[in-house]
VOBA-1610 file (N, C-alpha, C; in pm, whole numbers, padded with zeros to 5 digits, always signed):
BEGIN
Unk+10248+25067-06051Unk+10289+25048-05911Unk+10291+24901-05875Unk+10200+24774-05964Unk+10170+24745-05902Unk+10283+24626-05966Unk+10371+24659-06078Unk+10448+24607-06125Unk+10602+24605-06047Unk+10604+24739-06007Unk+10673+24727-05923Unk+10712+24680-05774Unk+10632+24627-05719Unk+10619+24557-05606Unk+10651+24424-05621Unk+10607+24390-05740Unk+10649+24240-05801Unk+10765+24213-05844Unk+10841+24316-05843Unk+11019+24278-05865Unk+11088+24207-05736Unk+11161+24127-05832Unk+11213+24075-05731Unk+11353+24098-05709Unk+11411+24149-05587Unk+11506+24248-05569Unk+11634+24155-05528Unk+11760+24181-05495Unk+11862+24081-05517Unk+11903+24163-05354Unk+11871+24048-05279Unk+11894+24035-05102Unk+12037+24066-05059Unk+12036+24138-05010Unk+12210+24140-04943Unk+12236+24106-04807Unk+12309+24052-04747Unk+12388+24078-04553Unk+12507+24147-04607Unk+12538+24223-04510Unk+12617+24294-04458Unk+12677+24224-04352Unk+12861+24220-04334Unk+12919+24201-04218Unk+12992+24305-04188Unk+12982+24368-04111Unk+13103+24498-04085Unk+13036+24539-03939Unk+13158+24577-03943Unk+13167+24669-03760Unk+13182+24776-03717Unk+13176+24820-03909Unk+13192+25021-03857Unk+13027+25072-03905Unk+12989+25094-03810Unk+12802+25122-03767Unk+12824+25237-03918Unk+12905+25355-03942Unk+12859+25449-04028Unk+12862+25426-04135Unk+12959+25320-04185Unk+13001+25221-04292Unk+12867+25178-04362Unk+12844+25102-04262Unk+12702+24993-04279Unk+12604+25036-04304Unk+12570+25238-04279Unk+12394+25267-04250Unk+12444+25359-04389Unk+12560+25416-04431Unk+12561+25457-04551Unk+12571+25272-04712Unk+12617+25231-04664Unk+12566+25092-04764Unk+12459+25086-04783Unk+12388+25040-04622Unk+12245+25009-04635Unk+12127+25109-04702Unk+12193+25216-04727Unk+12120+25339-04745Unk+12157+25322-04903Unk+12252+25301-04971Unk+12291+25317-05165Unk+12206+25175-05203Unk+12195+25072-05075Unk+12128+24932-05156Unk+12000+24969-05152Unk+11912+24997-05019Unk+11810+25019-05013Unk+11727+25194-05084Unk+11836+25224-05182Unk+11767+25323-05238Unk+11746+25276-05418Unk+11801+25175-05421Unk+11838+25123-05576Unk+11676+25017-05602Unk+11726+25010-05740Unk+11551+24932-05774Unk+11589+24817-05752Unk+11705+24751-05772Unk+11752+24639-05788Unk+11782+24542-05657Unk+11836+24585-05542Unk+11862+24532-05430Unk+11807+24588-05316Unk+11827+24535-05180Unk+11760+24534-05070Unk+11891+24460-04968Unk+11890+24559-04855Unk+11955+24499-04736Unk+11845+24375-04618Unk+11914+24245-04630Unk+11834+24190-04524Unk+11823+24160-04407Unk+11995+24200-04372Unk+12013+24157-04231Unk+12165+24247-04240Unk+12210+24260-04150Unk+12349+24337-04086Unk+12422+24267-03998Unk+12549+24240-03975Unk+12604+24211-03854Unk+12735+24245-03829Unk+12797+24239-03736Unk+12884+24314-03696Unk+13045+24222-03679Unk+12988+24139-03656Unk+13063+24026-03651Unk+13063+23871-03743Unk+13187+23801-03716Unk+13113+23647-03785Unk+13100+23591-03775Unk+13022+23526-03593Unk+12941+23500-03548Unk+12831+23503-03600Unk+12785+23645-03555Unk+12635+23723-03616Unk+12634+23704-03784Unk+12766+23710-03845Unk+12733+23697-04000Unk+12684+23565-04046Unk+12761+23465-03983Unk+12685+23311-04003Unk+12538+23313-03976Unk+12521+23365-03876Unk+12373+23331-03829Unk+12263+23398-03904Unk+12312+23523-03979Unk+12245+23588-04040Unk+12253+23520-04229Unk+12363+23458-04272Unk+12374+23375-04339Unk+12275+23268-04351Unk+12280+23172-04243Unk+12180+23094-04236Unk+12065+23124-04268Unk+12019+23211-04168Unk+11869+23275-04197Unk+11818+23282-04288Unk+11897+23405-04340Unk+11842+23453-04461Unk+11877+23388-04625Unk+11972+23330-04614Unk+12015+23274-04719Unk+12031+23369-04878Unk+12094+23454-04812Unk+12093+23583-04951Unk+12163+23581-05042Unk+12147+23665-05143Unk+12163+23629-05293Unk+12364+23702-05254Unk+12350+23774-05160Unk+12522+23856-05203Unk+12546+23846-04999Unk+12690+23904-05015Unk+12749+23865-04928Unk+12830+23979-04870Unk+12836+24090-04822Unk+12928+24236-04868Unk+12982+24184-04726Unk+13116+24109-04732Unk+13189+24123-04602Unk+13333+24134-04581Unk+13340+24259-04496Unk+13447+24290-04395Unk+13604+24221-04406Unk+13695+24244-04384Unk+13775+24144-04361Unk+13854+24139-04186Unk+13886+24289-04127Unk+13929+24261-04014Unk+13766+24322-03905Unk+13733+24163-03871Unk+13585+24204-03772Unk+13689+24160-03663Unk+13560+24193-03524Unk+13609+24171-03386Unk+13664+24007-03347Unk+13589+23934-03429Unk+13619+23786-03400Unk+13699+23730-03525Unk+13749+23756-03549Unk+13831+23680-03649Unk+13841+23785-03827Unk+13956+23735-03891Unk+13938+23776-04050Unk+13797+23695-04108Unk+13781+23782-04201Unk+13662+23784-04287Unk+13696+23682-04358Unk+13791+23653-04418Unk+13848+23651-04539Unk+13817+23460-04501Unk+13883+23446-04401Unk+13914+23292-04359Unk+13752+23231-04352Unk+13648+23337-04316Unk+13545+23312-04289Unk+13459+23270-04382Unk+13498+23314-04477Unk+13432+23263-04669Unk+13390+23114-04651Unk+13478+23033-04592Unk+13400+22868-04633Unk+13322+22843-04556Unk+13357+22878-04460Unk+13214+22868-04349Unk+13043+22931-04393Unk+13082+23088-04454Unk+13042+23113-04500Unk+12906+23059-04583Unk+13033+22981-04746Unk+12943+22906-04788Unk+12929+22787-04798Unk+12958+22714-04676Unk+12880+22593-04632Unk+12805+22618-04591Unk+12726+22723-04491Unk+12611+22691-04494Unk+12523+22769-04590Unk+12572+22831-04677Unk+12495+22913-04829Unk+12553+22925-04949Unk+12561+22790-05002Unk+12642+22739-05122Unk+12613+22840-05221Unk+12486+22900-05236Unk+12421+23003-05353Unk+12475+23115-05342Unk+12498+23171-05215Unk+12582+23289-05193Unk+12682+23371-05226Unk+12687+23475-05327Unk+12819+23538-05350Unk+12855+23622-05296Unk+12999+23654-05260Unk+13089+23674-05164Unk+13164+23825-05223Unk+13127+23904-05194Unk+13202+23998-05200Unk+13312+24082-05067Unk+13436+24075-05078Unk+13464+24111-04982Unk+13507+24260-05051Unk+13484+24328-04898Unk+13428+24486-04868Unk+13557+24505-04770Unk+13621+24614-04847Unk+13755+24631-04718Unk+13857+24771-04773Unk+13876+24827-04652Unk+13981+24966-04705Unk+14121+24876-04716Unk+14156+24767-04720Unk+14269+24714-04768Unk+14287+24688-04900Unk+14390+24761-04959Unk+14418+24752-05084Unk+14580+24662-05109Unk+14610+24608-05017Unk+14746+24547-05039Unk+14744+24411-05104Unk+14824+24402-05236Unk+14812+24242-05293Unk+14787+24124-05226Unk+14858+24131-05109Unk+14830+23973-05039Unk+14702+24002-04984Unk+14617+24087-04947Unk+14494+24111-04926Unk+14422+24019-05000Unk+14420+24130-05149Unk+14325+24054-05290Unk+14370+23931-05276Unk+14475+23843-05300Unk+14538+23746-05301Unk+14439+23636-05240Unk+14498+23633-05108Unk+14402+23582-05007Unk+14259+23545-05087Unk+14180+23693-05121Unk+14046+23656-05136Unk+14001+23613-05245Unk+14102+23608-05294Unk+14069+23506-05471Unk+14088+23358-05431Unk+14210+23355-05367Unk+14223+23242-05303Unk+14085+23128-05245Unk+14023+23216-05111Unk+13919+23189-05088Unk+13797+23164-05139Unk+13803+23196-05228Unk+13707+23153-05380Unk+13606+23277-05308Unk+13644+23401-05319Unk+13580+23488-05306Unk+13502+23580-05478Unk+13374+23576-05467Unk+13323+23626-05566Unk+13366+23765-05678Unk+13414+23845-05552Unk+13446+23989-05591Unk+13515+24085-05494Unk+13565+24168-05520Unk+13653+24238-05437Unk+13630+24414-05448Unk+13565+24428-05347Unk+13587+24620-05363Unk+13636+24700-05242Unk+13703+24795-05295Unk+13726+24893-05205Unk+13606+24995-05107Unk+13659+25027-04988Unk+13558+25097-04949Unk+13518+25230-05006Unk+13657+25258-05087Unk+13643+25393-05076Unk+13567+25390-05262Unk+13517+25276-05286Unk+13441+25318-05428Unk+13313+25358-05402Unk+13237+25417-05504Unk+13111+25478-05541Unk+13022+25408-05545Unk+12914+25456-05524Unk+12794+25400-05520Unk+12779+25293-05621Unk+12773+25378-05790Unk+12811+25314-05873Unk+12821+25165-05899Unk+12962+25157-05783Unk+13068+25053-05795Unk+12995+24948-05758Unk+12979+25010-05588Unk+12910+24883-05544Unk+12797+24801-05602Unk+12685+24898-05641Unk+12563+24859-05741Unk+12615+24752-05852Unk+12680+24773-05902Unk+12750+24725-05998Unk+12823+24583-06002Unk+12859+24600-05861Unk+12939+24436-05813Unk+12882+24371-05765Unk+12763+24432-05688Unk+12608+24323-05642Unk+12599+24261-05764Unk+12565+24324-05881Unk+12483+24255-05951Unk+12574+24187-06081Unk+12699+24232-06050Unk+12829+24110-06131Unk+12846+24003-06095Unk+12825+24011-05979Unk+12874+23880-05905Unk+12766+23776-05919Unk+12642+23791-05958Unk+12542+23686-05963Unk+12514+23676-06089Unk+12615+23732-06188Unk+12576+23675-06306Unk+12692+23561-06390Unk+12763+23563-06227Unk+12866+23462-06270Unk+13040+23482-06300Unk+13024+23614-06376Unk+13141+23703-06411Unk+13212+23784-06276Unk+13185+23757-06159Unk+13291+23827-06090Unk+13269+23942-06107Unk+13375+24024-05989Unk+13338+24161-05998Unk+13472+24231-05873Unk+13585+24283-05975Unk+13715+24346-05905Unk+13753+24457-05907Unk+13749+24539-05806Unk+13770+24725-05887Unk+13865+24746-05923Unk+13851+24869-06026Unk+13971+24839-06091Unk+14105+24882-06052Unk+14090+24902-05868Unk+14240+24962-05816Unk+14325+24795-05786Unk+14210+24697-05773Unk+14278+24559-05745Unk+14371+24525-05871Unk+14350+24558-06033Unk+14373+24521-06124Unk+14564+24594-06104Unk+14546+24724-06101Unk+14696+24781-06064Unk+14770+24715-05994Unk+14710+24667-05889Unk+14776+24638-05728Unk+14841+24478-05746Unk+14797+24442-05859Unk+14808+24251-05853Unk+14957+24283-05955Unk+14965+24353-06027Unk+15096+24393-06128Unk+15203+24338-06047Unk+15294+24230-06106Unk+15339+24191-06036Unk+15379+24122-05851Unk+15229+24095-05839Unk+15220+24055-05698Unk+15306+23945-05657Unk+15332+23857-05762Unk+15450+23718-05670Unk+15552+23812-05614Unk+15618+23897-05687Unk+15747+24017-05639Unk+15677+24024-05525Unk+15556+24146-05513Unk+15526+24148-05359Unk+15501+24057-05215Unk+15419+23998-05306Unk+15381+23876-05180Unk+15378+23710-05252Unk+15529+23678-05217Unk+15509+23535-05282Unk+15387+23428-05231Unk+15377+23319-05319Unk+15228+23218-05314Unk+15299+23154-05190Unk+15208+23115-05097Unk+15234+23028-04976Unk+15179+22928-04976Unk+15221+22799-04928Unk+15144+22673-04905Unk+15063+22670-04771Unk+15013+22584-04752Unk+14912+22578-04688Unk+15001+22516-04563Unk+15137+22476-04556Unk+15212+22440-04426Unk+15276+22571-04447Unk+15331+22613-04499Unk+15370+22743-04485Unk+15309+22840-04423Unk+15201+22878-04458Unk+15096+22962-04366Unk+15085+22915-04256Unk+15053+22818-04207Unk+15000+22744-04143Unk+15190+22805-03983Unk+15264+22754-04025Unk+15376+22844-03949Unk+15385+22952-03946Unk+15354+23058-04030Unk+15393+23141-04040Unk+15263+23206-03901Unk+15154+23134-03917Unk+15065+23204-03823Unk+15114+23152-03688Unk+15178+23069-03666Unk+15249+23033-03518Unk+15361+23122-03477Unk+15400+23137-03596Unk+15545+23195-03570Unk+15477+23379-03521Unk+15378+23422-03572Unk+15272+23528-03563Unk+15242+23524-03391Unk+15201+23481-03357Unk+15145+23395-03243Unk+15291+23372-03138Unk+15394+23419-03147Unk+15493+23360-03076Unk+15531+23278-03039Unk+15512+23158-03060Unk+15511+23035-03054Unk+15698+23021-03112Unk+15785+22901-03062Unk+15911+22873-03036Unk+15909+22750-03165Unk+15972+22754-03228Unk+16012+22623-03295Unk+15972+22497-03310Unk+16017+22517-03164Unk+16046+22320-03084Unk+15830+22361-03087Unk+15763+22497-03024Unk+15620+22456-03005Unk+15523+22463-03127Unk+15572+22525-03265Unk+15537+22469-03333Unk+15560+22351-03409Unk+15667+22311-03386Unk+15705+22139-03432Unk+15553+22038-03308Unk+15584+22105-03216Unk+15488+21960-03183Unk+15339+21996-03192Unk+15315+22119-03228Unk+15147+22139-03255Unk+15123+22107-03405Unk+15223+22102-03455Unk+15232+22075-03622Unk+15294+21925-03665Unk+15315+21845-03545Unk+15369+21706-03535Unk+15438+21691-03653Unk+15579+21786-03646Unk+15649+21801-03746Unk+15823+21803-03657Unk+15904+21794-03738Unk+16033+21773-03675Unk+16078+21932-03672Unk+16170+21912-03542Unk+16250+22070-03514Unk+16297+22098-03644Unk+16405+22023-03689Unk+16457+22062-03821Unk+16389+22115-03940Unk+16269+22040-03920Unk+16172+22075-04075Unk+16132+22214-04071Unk+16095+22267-03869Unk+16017+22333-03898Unk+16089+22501-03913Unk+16205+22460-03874Unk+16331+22540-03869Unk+16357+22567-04000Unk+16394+22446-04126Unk+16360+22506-04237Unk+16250+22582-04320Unk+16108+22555-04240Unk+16028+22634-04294Unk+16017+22782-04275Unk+16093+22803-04132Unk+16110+22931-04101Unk+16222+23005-04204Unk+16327+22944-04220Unk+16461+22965-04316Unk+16359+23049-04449Unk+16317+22929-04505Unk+16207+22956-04667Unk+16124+23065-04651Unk+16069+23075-04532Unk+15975+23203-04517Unk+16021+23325-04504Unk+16173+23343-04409Unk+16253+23492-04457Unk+16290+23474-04583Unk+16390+23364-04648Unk+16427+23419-04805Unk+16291+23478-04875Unk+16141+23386-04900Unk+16072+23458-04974Unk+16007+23627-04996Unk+16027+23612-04790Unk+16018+23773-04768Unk+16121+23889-04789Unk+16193+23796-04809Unk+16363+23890-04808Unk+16381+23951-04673Unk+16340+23884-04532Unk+16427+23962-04428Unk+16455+23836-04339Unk+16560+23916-04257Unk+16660+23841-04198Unk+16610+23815-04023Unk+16534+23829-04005Unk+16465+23750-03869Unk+16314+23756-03872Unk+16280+23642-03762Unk+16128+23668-03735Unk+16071+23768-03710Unk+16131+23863-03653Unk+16060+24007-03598Unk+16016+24072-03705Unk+16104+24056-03805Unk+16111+24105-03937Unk+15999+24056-04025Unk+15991+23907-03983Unk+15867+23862-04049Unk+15738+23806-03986Unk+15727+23876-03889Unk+15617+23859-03827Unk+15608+24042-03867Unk+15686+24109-03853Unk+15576+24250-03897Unk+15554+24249-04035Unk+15566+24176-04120Unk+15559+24153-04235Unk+15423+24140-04244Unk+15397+24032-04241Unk+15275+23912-04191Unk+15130+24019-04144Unk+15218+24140-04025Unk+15108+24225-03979Unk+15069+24294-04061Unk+15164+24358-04152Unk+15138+24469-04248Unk+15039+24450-04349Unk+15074+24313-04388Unk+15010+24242-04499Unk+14910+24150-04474Unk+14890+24144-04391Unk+14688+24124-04343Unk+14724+23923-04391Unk+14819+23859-04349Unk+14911+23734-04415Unk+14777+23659-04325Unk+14804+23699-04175Unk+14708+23586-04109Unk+14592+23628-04039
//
């Protein structure tokens, strides 16, 4: 018994906002020998702060919370918990999803809808360095440039204005960029999507979790 008390168990936060989500997690970590839930939050606000705090070994977070994507939230993340690995936790299975969170120098990627198993499994992949992707992400990336071509970082960067409704001429001057330029960036962003107006690619953008 008394060996067992002396283990030392691999700390988790939780960010998510679906309460039944979270008390069935907290319930597969806190029944395992290996890990322990230390804090919860709902938001990522509350996830920073609980970040800070606790400074935990894993990271199981969310991607669409009340205050913002998860996903964007990763550097913040780990600036203030460089040690921290990042698993993002999400019923989104669409390439530019995963995309995104590799991007973000995210640790690992699972579905909600995996097994206990799984999760157990990606806690403790992810801190041994090797990552940890289920294997419906591995299908889903098959050809992903076809699905969701690579974006630059001015590219996105419009595409979330253009999201936002924002006019041309008002992202040219929040982007202290010329009408023309930014007019061509809009041009580049339907050919890569293959459709023929903004409406078109702003529901794009929605579908595909883009911003």
């Amino acid at each position: 018994m008394e060996q067992q008390e002396n283990v030392t168990k691999i700390d988790v936060v939780i960010v998510d906002d679906h309460r039944m989500v979270v008390e069935g997690i907290a319930r597969t970590i806190d029944a395992s020998d290996t890990a322990q839930v230390v804090a919860v939050a709902s938001s990522i606000k509350r996830g920073l702060a609980c970040v800070r705090s606790k400074r935990p070994d894993v990271l199981l977070l969310d991607v669409a919370l009340p205050d913002g994507d998860g996903i964007e939230a990763i550097a913040s993340m780990l600036k203030v918990s460089p040690q921290t690995r990042v698993i993002v936790f999400t019923s989104y299975s669409e390439p530019a999803v995963i995309q995104r969170a590799m991007e973000a120098h995210a640790h690992g990627f699972l579905l909600k809808s995996a097994n206990s198993a799984d999760l157990l499994k990606a806690i403790g992949a992810v801190l041994t360095g090797t990552g940890f992707f289920c294997d419906r992400r591995l299908s889903s990336m098959v050809n992903r440039t076809e699905v969701h071509p690579v974006l630059t970082h001015r590219e996105r960067e419009v595409l979330r204005l253009i999201v936002e409704g924002k006019s041309i001429k008002e992202i040219a001057n929040e982007l202290c960029l010329g009408f023309e330029t930014v007019h061509s960036y809009t041009k580049y962003l339907r050919r890569k999507f293959k459709c023929h107006s903004s409406t078109a690619l702003v529901r794009i953008a929605m579908e595909r979790h883009l911003v």
